[in-house]
SEPA-169782 format. One record per residue (C-alpha): residue number from 0; residue in one letter; x, y, z. Coordinates in steps of 0.05 Angstrom, whole numbers, plus 5000, padded with zeros to 4 digits. Layout:
BEGIN
<rec kese="NUM" timar="A" px="X" py="Y" pz="Z"/>
...
END
This chain:
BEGIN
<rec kese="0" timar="X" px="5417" py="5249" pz="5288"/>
<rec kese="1" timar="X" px="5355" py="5229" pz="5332"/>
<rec kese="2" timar="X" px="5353" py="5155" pz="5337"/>
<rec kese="3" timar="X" px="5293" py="5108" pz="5330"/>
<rec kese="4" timar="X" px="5279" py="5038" pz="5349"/>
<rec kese="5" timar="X" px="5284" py="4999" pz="5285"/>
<rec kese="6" timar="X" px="5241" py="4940" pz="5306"/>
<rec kese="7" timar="X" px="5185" py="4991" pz="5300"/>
<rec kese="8" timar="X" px="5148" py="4992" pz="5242"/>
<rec kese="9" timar="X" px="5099" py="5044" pz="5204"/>
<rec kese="10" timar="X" px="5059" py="5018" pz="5148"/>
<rec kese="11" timar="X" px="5041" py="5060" pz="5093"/>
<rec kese="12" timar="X" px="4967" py="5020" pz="5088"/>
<rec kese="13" timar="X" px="4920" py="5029" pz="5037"/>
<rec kese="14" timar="X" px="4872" py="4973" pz="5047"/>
<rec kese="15" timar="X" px="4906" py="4947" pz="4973"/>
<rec kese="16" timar="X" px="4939" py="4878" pz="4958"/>
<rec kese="17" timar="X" px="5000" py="4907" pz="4956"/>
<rec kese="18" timar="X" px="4997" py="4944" pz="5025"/>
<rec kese="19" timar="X" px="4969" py="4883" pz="5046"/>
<rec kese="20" timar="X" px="5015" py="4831" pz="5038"/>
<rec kese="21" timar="X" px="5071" py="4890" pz="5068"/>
<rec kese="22" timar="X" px="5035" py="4896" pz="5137"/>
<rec kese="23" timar="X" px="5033" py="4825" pz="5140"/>
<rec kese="24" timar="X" px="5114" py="4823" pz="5117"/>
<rec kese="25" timar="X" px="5119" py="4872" pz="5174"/>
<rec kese="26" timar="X" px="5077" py="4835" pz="5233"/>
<rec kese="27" timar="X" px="5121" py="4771" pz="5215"/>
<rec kese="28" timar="X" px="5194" py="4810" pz="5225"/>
<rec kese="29" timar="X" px="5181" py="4873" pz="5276"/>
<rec kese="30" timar="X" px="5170" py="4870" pz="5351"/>
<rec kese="31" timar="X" px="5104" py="4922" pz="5334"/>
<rec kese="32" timar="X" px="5078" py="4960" pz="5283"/>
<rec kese="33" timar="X" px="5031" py="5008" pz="5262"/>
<rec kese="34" timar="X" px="4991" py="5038" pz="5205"/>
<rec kese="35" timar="X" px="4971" py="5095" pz="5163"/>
<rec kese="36" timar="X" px="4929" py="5116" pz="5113"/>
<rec kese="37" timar="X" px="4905" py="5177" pz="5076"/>
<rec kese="38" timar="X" px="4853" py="5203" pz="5055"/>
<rec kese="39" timar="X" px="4870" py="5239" pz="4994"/>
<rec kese="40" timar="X" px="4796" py="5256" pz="4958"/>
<rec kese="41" timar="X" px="4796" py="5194" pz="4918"/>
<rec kese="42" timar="X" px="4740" py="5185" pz="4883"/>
<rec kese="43" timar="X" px="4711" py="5115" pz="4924"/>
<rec kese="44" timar="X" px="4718" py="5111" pz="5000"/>
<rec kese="45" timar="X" px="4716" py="5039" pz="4988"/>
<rec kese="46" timar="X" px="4796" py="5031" pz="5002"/>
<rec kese="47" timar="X" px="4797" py="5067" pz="5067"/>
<rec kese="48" timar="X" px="4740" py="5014" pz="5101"/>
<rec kese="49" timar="X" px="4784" py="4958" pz="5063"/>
<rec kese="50" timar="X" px="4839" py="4985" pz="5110"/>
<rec kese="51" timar="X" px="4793" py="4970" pz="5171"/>
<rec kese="52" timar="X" px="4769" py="4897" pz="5144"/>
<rec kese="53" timar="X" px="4842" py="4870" pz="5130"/>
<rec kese="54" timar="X" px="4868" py="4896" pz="5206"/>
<rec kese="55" timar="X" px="4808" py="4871" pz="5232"/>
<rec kese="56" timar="X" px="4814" py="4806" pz="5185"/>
<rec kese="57" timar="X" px="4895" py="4795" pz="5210"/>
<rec kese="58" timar="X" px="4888" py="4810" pz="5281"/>
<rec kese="59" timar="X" px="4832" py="4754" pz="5287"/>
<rec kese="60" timar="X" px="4860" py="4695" pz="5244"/>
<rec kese="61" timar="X" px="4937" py="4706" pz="5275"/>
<rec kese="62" timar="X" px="4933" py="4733" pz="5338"/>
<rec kese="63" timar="X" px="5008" py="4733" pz="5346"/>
<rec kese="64" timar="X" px="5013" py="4788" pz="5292"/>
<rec kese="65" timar="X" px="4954" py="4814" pz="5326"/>
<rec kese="66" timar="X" px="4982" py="4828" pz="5385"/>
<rec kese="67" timar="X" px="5038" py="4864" pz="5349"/>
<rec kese="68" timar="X" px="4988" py="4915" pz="5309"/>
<rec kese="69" timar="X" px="4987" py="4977" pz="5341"/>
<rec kese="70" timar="X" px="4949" py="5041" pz="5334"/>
<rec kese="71" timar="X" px="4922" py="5073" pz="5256"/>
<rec kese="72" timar="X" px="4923" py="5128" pz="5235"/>
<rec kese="73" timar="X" px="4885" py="5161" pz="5175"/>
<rec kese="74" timar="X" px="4913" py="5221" pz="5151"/>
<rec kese="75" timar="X" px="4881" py="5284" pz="5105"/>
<rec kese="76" timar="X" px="4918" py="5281" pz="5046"/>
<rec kese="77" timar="X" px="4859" py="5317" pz="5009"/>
<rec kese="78" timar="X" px="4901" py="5382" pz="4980"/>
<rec kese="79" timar="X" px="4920" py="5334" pz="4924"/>
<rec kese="80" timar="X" px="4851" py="5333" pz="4895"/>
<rec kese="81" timar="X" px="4854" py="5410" pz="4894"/>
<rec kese="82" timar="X" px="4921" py="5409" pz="4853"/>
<rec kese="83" timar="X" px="4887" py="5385" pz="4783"/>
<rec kese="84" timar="X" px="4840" py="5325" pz="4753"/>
<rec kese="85" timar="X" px="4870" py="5260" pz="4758"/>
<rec kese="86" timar="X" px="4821" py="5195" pz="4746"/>
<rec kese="87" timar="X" px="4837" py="5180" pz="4816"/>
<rec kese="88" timar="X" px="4809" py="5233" pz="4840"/>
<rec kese="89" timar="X" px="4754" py="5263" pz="4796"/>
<rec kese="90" timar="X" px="4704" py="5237" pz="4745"/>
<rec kese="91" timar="X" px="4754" py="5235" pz="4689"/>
<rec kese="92" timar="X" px="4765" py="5175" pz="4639"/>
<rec kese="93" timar="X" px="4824" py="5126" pz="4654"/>
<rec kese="94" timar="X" px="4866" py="5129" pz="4590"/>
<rec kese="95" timar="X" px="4943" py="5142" pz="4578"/>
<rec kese="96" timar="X" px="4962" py="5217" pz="4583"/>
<rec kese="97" timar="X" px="4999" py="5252" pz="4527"/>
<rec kese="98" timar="X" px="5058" py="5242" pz="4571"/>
<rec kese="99" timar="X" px="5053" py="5168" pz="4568"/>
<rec kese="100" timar="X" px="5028" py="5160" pz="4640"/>
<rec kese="101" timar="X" px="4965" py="5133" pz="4667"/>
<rec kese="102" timar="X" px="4913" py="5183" pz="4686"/>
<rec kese="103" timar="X" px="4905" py="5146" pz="4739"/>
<rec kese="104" timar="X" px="4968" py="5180" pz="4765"/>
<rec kese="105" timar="X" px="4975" py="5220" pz="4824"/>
<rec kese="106" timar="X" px="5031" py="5269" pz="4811"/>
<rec kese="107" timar="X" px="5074" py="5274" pz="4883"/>
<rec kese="108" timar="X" px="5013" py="5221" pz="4916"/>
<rec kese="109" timar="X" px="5073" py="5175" pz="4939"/>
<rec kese="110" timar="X" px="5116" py="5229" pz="4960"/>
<rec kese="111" timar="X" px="5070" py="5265" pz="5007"/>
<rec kese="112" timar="X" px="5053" py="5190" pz="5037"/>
<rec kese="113" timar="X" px="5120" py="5186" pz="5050"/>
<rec kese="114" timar="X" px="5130" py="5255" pz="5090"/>
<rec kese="115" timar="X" px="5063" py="5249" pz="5127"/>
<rec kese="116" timar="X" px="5087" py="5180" pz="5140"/>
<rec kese="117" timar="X" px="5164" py="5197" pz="5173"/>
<rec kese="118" timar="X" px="5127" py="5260" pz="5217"/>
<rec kese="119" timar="X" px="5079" py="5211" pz="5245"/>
<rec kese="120" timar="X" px="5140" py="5166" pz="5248"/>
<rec kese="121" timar="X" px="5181" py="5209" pz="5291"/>
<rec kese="122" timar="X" px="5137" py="5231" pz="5341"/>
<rec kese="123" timar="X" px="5118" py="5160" pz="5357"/>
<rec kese="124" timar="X" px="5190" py="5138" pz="5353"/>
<rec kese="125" timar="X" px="5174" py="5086" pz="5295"/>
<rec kese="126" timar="X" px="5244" py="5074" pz="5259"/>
<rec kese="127" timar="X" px="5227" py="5030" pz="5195"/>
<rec kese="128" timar="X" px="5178" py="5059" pz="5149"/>
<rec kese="129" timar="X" px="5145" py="5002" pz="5105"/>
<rec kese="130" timar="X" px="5117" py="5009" pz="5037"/>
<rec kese="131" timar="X" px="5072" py="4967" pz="4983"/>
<rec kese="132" timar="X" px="5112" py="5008" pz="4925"/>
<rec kese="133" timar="X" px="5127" py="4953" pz="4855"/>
<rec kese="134" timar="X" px="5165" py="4970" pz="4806"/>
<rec kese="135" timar="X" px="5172" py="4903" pz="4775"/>
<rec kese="136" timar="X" px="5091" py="4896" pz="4756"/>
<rec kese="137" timar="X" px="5056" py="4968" pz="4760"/>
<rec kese="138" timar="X" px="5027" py="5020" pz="4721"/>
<rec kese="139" timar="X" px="5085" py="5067" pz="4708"/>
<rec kese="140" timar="X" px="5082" py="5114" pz="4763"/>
<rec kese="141" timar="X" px="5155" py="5149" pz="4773"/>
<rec kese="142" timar="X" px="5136" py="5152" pz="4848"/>
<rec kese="143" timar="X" px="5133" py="5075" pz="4854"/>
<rec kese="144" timar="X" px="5204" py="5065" pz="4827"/>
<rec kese="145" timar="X" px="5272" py="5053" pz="4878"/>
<rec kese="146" timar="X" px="5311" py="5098" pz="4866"/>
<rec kese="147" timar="X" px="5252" py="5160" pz="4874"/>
<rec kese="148" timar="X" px="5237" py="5122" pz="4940"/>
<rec kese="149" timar="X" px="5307" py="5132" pz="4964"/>
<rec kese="150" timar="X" px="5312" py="5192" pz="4946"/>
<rec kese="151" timar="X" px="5255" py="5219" pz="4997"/>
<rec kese="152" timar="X" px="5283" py="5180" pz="5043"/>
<rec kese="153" timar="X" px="5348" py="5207" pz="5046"/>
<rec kese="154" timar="X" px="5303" py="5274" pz="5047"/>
<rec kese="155" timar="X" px="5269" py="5257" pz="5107"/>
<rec kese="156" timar="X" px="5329" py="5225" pz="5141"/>
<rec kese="157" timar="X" px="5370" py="5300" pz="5128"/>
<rec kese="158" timar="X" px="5295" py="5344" pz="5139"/>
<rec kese="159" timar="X" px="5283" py="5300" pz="5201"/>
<rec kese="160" timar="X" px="5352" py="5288" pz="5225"/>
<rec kese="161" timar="X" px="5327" py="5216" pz="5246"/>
<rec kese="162" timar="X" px="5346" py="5148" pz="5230"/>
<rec kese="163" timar="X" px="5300" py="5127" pz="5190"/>
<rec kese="164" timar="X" px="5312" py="5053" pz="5144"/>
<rec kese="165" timar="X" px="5254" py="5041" pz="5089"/>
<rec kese="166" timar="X" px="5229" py="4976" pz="5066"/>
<rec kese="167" timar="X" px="5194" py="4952" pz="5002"/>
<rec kese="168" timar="X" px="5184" py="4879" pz="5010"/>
<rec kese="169" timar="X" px="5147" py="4881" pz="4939"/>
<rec kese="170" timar="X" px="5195" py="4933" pz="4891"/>
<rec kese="171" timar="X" px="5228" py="4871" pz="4856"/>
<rec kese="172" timar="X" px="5171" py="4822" pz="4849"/>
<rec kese="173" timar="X" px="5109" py="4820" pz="4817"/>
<rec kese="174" timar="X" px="5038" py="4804" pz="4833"/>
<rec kese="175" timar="X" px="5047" py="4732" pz="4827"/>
<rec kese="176" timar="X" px="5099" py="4733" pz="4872"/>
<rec kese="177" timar="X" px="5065" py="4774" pz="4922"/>
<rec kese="178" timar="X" px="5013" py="4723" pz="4926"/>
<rec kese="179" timar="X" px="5071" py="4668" pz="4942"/>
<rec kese="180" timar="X" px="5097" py="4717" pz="4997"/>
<rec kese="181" timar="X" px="5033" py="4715" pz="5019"/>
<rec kese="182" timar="X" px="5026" py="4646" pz="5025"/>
<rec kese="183" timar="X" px="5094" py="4637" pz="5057"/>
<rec kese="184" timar="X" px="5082" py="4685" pz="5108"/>
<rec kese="185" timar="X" px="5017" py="4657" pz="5121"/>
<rec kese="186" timar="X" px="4994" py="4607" pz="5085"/>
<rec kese="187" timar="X" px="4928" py="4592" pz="5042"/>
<rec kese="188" timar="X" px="4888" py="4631" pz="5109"/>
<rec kese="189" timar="X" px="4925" py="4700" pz="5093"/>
<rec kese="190" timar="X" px="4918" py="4693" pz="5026"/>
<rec kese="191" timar="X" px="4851" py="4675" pz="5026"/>
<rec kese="192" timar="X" px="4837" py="4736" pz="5074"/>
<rec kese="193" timar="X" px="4879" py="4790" pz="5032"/>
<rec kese="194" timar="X" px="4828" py="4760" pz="4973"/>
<rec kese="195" timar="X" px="4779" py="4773" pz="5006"/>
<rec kese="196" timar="X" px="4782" py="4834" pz="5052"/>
<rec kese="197" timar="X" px="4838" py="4881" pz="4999"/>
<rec kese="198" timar="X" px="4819" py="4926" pz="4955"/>
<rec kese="199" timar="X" px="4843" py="4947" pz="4887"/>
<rec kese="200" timar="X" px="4790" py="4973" pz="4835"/>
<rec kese="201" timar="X" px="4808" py="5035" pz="4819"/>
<rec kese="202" timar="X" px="4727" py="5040" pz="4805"/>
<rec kese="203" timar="X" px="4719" py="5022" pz="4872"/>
<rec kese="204" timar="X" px="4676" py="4971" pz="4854"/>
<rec kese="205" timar="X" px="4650" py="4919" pz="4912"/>
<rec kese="206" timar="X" px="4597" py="4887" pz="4897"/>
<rec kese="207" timar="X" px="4626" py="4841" pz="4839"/>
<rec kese="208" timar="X" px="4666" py="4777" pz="4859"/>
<rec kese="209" timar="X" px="4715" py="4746" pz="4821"/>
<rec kese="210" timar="X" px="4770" py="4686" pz="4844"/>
<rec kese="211" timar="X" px="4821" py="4743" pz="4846"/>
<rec kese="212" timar="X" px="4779" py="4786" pz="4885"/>
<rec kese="213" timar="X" px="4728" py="4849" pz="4876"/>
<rec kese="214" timar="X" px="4726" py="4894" pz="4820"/>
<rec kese="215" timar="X" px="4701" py="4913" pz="4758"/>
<rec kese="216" timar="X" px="4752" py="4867" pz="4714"/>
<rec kese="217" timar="X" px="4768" py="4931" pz="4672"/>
<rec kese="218" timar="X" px="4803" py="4981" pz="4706"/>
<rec kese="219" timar="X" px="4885" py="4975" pz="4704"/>
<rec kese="220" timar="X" px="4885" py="4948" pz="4772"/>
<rec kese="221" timar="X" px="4837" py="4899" pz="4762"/>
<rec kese="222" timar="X" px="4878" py="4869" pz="4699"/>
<rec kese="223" timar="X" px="4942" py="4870" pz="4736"/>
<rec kese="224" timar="X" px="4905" py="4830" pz="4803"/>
<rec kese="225" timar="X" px="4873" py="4786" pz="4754"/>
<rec kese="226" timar="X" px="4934" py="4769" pz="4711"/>
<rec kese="227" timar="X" px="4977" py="4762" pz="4779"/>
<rec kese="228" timar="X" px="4924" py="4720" pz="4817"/>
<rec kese="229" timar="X" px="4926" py="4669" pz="4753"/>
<rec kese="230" timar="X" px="4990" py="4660" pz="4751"/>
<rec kese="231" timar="X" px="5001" py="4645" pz="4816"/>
<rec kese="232" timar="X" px="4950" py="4591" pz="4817"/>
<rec kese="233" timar="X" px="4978" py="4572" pz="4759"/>
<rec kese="234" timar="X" px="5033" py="4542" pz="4796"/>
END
């Protein structure tokens, strides 16, 4: 089995809160790391420049993580748009699905992340993928959950015949307690900046500001920021 350096880091980086707060986990514990993202036809672009405003944001307000962020990477991703309608992807309303799911879901989204993200991985020698993924506080999606997560893993380990370790700083909390990571890792700054700079509408709406962040209020993602970021200051 083909060995990587484990103090090497590849962050699966959406430009979201939860991605977020992850790259910063991963700046404060690895010697250097790196991100990707993908571009997978969803239906705003506003996520992928979030992605560029939060590395930017980081690297200038803690230029010891800074010095640790490496290269980015944003990979096409787009064949999942051509597999069927999801309201992530197409003009299509965001309700629950007869199957109980979110149309908002992605079928496989998570899973092809992950396998773009461990080939990238291995040819750069990266040995610790690192992922936003909740399964304490999210919208139901089977490909967020532990136990799916190990399971590619171990696929990519035995496909790859690498070493690779996967962390999820975030499965077993939820948003409240991301923002309190947040501001342990980095205090009010970072968690002022991840306000700020993130993105999580899945309208991809920017131009309205709330105390949580942008968004349109509405949208599942916007009710779960909201109901995370008042708890926390709650506290």
């Amino acid at each position: 089995m083909r060995k990587l350096d484990h103090q090497k880091a590849l962050v699966l980086f959406s430009g979201g809160q939860d991605s977020s707060i992850a790259l910063a986990w991963a700046l404060d514990r690895f010697d250097h790391v790196e991100t990707i993202g993908f571009d997978y036809g969803q239906r705003h672009s506003v996520e992928l420049g979030a992605r560029h405003a939060v590395r930017r944001a980081i690297s200038s307000a803690f230029p010891n993580w800074g010095a640790k962020l490496g290269a980015d990477v944003s990979a096409d991703a787009s064949g999942l748009k051509d597999l069927g309608e999801t309201a992530m992807t197409h003009e299509t309303e965001i309700t629950l699905a007869d199957d109980g799911l979110p149309t908002t879901f992605v079928p496989g989204r998570n899973l092809v992340f992950l396998a773009l993200a461990g080939g990238l991985a291995y040819r750069r020698g990266l040995g610790t993928l690192v992922a936003g993924m909740c399964e304490a506080d999210f919208s139901g999606y089977p490909d967020c959950r532990e136990h799916a997560l190990n399971a590619q893993l171990e696929a990519l380990r035995l496909g790859m015949d690498a070493d690779f370790l996967l962390e999820t700083p975030l499965m077993r909390i939820d948003k409240a307690a991301s923002w309190r990571l947040a501001e342990t890792l980095g205090g009010r700054k970072l968690v002022s900046l991840i306000n700020e700079h993130s993105h999580s509408c899945y309208k991809g709406v920017r131009d309205e500001r709330h105390d949580w962040g942008y968004g349109c209020g509405v949208c599942p993602a916007c009710e779960l920021r909201a109901k995370g970021w008042a708890a926390y200051r709650a506290v």
